[in-house]
N, CA, C and O of each residue as an XYZ file, in Angstrom:
576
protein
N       0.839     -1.175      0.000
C       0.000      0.000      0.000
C       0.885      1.240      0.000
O       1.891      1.360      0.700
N       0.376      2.228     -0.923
C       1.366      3.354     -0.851
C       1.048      4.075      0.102
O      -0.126      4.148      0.465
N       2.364      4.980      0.896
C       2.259      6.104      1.782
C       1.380      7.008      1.010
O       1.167      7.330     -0.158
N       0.927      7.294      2.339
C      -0.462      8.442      1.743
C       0.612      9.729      1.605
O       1.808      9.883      1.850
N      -0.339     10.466      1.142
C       0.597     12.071      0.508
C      -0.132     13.151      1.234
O      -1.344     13.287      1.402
N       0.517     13.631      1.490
C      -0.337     15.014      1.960
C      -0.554     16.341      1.447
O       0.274     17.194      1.126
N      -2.030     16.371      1.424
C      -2.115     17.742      0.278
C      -0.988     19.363      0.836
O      -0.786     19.665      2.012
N      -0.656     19.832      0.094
C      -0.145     21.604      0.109
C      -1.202     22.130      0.251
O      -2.183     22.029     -0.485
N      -1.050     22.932      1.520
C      -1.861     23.970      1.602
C      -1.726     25.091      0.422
O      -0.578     25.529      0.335
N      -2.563     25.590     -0.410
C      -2.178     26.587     -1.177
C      -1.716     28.387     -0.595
O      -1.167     29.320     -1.181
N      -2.287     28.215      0.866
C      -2.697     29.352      1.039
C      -0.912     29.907      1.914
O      -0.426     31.005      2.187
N      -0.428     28.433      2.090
C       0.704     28.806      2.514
C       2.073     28.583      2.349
O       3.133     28.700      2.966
N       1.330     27.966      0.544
C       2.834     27.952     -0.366
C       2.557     29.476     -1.289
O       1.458     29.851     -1.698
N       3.802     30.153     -1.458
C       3.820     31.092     -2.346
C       3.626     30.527     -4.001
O       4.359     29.711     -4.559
N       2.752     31.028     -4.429
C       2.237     30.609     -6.080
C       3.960     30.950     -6.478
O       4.838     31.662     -5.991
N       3.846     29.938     -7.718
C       5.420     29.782     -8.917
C       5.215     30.973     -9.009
O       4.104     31.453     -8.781
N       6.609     31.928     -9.485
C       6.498     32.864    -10.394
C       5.893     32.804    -11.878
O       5.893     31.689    -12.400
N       5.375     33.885    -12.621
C       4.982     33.846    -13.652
C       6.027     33.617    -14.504
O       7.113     34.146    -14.270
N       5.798     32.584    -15.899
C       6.549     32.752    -16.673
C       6.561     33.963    -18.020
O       7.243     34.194    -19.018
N       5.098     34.650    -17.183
C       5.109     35.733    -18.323
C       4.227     36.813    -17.467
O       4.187     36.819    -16.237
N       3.673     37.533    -18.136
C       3.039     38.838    -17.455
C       1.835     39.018    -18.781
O       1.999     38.596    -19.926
N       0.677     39.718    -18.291
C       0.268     40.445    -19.803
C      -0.688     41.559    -18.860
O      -1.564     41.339    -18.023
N      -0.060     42.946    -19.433
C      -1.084     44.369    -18.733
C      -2.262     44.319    -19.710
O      -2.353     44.158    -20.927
N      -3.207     44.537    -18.618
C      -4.791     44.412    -19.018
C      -5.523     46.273    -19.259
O      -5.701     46.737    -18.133
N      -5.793     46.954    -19.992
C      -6.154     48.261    -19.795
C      -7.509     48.011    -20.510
O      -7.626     47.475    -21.611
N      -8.572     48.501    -19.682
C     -10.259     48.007    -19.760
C     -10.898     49.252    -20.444
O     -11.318     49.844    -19.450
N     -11.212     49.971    -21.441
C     -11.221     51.237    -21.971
C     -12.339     51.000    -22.276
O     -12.653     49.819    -22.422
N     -13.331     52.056    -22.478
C     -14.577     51.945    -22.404
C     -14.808     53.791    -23.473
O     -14.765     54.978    -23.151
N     -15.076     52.910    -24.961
C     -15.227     53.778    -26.234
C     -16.842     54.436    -26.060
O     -17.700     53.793    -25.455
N     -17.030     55.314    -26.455
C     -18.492     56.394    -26.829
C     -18.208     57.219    -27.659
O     -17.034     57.548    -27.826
N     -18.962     57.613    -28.194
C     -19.574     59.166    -28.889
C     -19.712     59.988    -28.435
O     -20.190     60.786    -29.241
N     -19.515     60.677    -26.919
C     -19.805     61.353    -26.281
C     -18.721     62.487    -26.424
O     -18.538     63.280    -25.501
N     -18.119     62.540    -27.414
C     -17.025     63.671    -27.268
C     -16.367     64.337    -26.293
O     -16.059     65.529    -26.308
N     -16.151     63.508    -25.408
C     -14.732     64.108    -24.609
C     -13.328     63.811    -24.218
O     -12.566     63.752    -23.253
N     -13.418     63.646    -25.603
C     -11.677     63.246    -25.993
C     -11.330     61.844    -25.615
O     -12.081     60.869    -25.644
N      -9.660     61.908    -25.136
C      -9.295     60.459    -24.872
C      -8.535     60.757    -23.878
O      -7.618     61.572    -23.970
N      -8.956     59.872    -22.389
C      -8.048     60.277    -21.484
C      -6.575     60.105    -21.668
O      -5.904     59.328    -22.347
N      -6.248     61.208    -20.738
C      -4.575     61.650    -20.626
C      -4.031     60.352    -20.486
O      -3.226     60.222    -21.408
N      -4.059     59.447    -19.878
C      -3.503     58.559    -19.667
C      -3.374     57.056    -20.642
O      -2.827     55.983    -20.384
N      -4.135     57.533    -21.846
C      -3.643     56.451    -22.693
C      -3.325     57.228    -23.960
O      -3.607     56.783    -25.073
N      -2.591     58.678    -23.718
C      -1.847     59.006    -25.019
C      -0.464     58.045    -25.481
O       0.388     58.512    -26.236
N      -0.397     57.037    -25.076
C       0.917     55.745    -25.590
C       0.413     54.949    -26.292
O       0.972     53.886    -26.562
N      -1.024     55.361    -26.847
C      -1.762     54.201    -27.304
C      -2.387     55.348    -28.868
O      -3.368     56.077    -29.016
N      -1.534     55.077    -29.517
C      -1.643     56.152    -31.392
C      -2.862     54.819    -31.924
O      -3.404     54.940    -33.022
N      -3.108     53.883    -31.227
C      -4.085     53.088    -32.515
C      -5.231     53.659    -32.439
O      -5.998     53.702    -33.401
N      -5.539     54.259    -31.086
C      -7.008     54.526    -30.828
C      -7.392     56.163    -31.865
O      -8.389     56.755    -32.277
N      -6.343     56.274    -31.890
C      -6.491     57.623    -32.939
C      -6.618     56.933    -34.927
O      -6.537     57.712    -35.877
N      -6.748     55.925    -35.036
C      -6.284     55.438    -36.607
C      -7.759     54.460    -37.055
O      -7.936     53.492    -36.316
N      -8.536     54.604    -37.906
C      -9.500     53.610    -37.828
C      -8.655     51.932    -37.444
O      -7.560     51.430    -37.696
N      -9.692     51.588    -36.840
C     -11.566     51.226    -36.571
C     -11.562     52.485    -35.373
O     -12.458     53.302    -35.159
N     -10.595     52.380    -34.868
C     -11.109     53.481    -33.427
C     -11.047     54.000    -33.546
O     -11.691     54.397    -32.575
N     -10.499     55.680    -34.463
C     -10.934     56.857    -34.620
C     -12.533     56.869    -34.132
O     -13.121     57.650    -33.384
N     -13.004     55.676    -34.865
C     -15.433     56.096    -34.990
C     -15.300     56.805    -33.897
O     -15.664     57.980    -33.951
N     -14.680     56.207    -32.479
C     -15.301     56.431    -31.235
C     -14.872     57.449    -30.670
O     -13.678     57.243    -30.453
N     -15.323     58.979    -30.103
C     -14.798     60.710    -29.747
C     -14.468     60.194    -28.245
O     -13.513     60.805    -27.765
N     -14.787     59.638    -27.761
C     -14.303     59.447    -26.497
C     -13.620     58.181    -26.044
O     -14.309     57.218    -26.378
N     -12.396     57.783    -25.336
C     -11.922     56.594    -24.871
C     -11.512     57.044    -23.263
O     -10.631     57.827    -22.909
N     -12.357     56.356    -22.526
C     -12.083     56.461    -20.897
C     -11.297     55.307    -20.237
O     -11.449     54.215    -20.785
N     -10.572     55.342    -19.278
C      -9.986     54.191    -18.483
C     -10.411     53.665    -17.284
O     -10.453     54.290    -16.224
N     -10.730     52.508    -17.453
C     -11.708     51.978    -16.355
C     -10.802     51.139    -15.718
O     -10.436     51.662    -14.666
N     -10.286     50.053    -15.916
C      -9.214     49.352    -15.412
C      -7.800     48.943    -15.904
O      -8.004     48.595    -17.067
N      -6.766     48.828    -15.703
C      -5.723     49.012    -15.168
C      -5.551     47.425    -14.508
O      -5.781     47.198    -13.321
N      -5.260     46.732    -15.151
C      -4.692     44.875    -14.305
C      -3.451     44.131    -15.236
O      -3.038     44.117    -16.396
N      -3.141     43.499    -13.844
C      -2.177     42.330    -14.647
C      -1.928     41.058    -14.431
O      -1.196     40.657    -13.526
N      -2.424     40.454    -15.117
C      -2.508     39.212    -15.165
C      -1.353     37.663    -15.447
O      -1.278     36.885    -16.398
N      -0.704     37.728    -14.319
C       0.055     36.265    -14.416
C       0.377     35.288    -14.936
O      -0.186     34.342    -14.387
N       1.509     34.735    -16.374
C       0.757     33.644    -16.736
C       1.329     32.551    -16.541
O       2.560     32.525    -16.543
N       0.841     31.787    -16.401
C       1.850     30.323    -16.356
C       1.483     29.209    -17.111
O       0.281     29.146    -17.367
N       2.249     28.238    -17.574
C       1.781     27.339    -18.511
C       0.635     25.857    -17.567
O       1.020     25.069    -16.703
N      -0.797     25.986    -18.209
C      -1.385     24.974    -17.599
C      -2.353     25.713    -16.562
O      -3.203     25.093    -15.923
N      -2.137     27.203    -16.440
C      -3.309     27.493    -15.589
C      -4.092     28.645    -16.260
O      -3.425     29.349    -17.018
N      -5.011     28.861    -16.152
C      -5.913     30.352    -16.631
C      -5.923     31.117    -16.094
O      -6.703     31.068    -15.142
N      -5.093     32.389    -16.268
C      -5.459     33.591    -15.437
C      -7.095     34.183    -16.130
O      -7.656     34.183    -17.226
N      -7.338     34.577    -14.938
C      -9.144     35.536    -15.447
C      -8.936     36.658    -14.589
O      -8.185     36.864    -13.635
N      -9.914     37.409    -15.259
C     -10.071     38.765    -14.803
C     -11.716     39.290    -15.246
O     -11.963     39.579    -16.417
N     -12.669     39.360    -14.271
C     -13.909     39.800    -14.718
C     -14.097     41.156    -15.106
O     -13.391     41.851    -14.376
N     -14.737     41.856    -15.932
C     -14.810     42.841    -16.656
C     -16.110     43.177    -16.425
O     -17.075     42.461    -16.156
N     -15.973     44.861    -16.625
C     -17.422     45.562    -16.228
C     -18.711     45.315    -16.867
O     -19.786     45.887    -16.686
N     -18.369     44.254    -17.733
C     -19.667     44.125    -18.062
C     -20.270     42.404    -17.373
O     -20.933     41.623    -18.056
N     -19.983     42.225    -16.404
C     -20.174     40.827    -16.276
C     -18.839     39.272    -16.693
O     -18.313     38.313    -16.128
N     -18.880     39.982    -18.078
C     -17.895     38.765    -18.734
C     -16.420     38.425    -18.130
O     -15.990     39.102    -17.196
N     -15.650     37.353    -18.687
C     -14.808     37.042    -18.037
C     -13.688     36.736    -18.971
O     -13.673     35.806    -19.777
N     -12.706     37.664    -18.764
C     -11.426     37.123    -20.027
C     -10.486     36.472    -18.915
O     -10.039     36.691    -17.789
N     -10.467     35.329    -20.167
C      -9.631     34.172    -19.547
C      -7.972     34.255    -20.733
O      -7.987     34.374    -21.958
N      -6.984     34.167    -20.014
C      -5.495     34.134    -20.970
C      -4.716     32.785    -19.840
O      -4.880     32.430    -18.672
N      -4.057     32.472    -20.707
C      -3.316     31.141    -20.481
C      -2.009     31.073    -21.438
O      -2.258     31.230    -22.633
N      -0.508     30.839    -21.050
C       0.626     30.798    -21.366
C       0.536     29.434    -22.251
O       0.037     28.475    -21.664
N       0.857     29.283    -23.266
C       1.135     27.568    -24.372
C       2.667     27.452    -24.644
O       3.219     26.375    -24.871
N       3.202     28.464    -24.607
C       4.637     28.318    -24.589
C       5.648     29.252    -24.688
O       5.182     30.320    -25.085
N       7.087     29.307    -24.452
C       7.705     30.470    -24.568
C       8.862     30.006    -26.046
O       9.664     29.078    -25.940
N       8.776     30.531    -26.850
C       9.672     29.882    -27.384
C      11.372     30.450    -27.612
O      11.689     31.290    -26.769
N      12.652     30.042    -28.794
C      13.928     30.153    -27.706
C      14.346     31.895    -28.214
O      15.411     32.482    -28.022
N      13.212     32.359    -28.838
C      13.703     33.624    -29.079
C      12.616     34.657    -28.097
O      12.253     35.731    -28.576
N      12.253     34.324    -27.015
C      11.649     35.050    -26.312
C       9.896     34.951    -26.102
O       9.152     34.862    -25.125
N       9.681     35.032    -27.819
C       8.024     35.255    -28.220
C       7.350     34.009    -26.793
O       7.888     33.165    -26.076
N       6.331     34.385    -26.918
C       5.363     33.939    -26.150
C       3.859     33.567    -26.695
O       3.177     34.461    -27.196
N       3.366     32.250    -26.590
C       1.961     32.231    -27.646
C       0.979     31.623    -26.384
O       0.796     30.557    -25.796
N       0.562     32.784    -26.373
C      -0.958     32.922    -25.062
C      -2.219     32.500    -25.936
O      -2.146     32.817    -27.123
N      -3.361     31.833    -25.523
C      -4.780     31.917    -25.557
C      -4.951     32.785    -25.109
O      -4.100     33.303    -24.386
N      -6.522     33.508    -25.418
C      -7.190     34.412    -24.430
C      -8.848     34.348    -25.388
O      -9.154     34.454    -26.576
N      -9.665     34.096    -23.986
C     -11.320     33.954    -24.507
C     -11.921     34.747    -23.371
O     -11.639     34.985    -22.197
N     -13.049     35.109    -24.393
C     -14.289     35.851    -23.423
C     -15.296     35.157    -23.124
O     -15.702     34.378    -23.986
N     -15.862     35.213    -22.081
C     -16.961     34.275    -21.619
C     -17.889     34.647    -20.673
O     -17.578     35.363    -19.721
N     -18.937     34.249    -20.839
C     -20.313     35.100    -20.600
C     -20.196     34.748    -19.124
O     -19.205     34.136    -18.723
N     -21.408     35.200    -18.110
C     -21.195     35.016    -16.934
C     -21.824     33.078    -16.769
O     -21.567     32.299    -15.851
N     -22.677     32.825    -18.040
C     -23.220     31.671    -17.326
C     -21.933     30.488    -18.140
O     -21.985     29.265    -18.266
N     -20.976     31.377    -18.525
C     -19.694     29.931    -19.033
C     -19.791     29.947    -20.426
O     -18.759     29.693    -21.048
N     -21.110     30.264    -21.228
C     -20.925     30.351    -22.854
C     -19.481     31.604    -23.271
O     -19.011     32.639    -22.798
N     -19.280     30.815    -24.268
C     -17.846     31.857    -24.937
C     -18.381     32.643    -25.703
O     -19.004     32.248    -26.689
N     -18.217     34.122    -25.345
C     -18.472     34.767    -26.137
C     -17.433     35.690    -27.559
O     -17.822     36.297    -28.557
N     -15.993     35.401    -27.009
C     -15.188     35.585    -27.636
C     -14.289     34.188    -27.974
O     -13.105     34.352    -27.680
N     -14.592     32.871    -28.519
C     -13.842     31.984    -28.211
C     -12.448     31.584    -28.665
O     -11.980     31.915    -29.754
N     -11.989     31.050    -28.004
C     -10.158     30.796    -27.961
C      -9.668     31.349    -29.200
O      -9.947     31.016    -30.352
N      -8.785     32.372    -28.718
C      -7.618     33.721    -29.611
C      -6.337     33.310    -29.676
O      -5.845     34.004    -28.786
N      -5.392     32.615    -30.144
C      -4.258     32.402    -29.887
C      -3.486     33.471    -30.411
O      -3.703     33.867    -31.557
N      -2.450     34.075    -29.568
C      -1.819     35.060    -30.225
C      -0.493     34.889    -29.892
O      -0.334     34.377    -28.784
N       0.564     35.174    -30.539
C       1.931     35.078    -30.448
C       2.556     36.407    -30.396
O       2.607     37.028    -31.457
N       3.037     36.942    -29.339
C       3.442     38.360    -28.962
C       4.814     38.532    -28.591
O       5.173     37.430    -28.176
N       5.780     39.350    -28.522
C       7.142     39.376    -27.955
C       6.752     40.486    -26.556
O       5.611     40.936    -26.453
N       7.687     40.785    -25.685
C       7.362     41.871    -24.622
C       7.376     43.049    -25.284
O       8.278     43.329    -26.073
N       6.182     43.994    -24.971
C       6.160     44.730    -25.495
C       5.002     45.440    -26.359
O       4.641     46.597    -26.573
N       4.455     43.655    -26.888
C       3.680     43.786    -27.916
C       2.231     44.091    -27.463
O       1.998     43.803    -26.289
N       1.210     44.626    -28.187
C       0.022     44.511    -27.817
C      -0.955     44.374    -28.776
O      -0.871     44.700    -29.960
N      -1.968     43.831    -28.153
C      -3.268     43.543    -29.231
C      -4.842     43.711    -28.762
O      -5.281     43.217    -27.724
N      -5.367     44.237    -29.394
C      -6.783     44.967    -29.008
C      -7.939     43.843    -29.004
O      -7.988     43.074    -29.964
N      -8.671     43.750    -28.180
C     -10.133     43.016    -28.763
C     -11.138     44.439    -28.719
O     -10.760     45.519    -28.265
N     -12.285     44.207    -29.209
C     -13.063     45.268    -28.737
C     -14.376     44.919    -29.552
O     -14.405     44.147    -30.510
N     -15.526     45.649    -28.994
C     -16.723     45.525    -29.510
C     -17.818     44.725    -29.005
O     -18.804     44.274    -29.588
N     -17.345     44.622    -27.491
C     -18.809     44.219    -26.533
C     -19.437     45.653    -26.215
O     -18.923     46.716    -25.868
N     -20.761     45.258    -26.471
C     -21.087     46.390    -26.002
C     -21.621     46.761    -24.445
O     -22.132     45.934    -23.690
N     -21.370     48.319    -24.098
C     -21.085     49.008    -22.708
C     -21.887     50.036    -22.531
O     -21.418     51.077    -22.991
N     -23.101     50.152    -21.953
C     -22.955     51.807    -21.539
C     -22.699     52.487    -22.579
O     -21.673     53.109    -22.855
N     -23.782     52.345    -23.241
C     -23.572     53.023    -25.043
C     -22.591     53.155    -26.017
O     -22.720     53.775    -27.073
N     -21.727     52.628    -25.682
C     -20.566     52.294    -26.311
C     -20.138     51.028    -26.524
O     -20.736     50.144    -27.137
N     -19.193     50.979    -26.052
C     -17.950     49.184    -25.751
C     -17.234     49.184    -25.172
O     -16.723     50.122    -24.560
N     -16.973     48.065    -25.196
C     -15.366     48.048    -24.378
C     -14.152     47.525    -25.146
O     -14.309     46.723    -26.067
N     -13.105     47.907    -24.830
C     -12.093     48.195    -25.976
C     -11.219     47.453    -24.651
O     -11.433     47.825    -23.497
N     -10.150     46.293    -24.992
C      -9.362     45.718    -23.851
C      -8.000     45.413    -24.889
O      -7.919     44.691    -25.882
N      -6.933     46.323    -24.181
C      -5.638     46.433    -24.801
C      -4.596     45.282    -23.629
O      -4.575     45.261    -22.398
N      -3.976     44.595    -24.453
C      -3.752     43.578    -24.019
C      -2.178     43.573    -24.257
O      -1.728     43.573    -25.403
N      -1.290     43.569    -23.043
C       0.396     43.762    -23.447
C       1.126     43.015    -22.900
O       1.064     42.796    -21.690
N       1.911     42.510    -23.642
C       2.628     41.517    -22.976
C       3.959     41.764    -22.276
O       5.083     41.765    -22.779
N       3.563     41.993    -20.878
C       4.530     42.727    -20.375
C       6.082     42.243    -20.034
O       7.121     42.896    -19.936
N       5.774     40.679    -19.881
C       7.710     40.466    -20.271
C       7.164     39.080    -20.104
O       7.908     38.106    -20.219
């Protein structure tokens, strides 16, 4: 009979480090003409179509999300939904190829599985749930 094992407490092992990072910025587009906050003038796409349409871009959240290979980081979003990103591999020149899906509150996908291949640095937009008369616009960076 094998020695029994004893579970790890999670709460009092420190989680692995991430093997990656990705900054989450939750922007929330309208028509309402009042510009684009100060704080995402580092971001020239929102000025270039598709996003020019929208006169206003506000900042709602600000997160960062952990990644490691084999687990899902999530992060719930103001509208209910839930973006899920997950690490698939690093490969030997740095790049990094993440999943990332949106998903309704009752578990249906509403954005389903995105694979994207990014270096640090890089970023990539989803956008076009709609918000509070607008959308939501989620800039996605892969922070190292």
């Amino acid at each position: 009979m094998p020695a029994p094992t004893r579970e790890r407490s999670k709460a009092s092992e420190p989680a692995p480090r991430a093997e990656a990072e990705l900054e989450l910025l939750v922007l929330h587009a309208t028509h309402d003409k009042r510009g684009i906050d100060p704080r995402l003038r580092e971001l020239p796409e929102l000025t270039k179509p598709p996003f020019a349409s929208f006169a206003t871009y506000s900042l709602l959240e600000n997160a960062r999300l952990p990644l490691r290979r084999g687990e899902k980081a999530t992060h719930r979003l103001p509208n209910g939904r839930t973006l899920g990103a997950e690490l698939l591999g690093v490969e030997p020149n740095g790049a990094v190829r993440l999943s990332a899906s949106i998903s309704e509150p009752a578990g249906n996908a509403f954005l389903p599985l995105l694979e994207v291949r990014a270096k640090a640095g890089q970023r990539f937009i989803v956008a076009g749930q709609g918000y509070r008369r607008g959308i939501l616009v989620l800039v996605l960076t892969l922070a190292r």
